[in-house]
C-alpha positions as CSV (number, residue, x, y, z in Angstrom):
1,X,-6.3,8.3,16.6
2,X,-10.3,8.5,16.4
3,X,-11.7,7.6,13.5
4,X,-14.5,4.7,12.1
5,X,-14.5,1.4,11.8
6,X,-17.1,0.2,8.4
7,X,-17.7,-3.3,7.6
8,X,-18.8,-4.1,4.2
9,X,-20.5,-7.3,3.2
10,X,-20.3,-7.9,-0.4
11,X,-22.5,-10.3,-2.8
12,X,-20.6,-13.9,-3.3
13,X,-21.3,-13.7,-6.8
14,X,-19.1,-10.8,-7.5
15,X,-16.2,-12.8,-7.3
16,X,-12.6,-12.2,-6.0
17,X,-11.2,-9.8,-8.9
18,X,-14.4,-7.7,-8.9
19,X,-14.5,-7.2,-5.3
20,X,-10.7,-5.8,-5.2
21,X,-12.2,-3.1,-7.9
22,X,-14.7,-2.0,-5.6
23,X,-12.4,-1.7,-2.4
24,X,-9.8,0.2,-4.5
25,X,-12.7,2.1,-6.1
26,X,-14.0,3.0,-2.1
27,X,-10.1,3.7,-1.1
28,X,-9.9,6.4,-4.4
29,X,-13.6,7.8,-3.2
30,X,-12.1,8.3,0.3
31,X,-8.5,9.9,-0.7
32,X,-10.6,12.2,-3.1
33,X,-12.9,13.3,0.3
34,X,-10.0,13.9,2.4
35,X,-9.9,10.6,4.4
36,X,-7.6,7.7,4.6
37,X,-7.9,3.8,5.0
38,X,-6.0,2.9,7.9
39,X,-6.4,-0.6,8.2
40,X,-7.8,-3.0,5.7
41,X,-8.6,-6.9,6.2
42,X,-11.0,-9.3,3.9
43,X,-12.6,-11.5,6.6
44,X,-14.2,-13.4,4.2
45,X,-17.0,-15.9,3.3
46,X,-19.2,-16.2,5.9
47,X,-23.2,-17.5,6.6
48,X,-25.5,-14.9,7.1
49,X,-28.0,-14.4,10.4
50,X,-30.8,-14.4,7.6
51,X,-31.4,-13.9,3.8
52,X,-30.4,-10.7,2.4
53,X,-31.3,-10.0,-1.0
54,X,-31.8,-13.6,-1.5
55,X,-28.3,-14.7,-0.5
56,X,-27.6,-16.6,2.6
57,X,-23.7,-15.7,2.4
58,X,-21.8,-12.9,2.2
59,X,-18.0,-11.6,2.0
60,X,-17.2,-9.7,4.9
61,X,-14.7,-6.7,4.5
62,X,-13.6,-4.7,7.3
63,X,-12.0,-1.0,7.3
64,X,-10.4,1.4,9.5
65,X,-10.9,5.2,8.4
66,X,-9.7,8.4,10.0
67,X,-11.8,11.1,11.3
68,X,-13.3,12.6,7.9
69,X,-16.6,12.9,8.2
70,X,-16.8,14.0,4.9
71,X,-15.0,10.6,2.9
72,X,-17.7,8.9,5.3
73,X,-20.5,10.5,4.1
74,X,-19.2,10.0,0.3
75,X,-18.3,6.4,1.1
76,X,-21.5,5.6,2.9
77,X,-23.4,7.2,-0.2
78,X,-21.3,5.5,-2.4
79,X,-22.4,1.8,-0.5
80,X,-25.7,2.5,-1.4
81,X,-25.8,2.9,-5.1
82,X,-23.9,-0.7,-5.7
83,X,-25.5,-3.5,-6.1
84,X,-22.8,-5.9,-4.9
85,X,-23.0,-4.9,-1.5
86,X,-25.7,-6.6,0.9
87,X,-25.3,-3.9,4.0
88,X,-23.0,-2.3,5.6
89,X,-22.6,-0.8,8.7
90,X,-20.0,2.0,10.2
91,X,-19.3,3.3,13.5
92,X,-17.2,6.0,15.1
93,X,-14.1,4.2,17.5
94,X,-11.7,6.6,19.8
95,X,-8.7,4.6,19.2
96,X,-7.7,3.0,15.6
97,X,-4.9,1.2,16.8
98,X,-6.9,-0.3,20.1
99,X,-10.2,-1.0,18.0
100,X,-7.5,-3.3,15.3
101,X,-5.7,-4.8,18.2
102,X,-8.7,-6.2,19.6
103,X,-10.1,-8.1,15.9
104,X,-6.4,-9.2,16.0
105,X,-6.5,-11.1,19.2
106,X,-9.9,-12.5,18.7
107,X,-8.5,-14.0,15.4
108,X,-5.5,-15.0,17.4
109,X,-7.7,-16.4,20.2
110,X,-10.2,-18.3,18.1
111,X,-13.3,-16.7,18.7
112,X,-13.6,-15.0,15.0
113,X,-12.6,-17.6,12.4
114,X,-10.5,-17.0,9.8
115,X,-11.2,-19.6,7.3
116,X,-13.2,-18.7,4.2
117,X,-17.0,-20.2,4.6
118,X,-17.4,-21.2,8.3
């Protein structure tokens, strides 16, 4: 199934609880548009290539959406009104299933941590 893969990186400061609101707040913005989260996995704390709005970590979260442009567009809109997230980036993938296979093995492999703050 096509669709897009978005990474979200999220202020530190917001805290656990606050962060959940916004990711259920992005997953009711994306039913409302016609899309749906797929896949949803919190990759954590991690360092930053450089400063971002004065931060030098951020809390990755990664998300699998189906083809709706139009959820996209909202969510995307949506990313940059709120303060607590630092960037984000999304991109289209053919295959949903392939594209979550792969982070899986690299996790399972080594070569992406796991553990909150490396």
């Amino acid at each position: 199934m096509q669709g897009y893969e978005s990474i979200i990186i999220f202020d530190p400061e917001l805290g656990e609880d606050r962060q959940k609101e916004e990711v259920d707040k992005y997953r009711q913005l994306i039913t409302s548009n016609g899309g749906q989260v797929v896949h949803h996995k919190v990759w954590g704390r991690r360092k930053l290539a450089y400063e971002v709005k004065k931060r030098e970590f951020g809390v990755y979260h990664l998300m699998y959406l189906d083809h709706s442009p139009d959820a996209l567009r909202a969510l995307e809109n949506q990313f940059r009104l709120d303060e607590g997230v630092l960037k984000w980036m999304s991109v289209s993938v053919e295959d949903l299933e392939t594209e979550q296979a792969k982070f899986e093995k690299l996790i399972n492999e080594g070569s992406i941590s796991q553990q909150i703050g490396e």
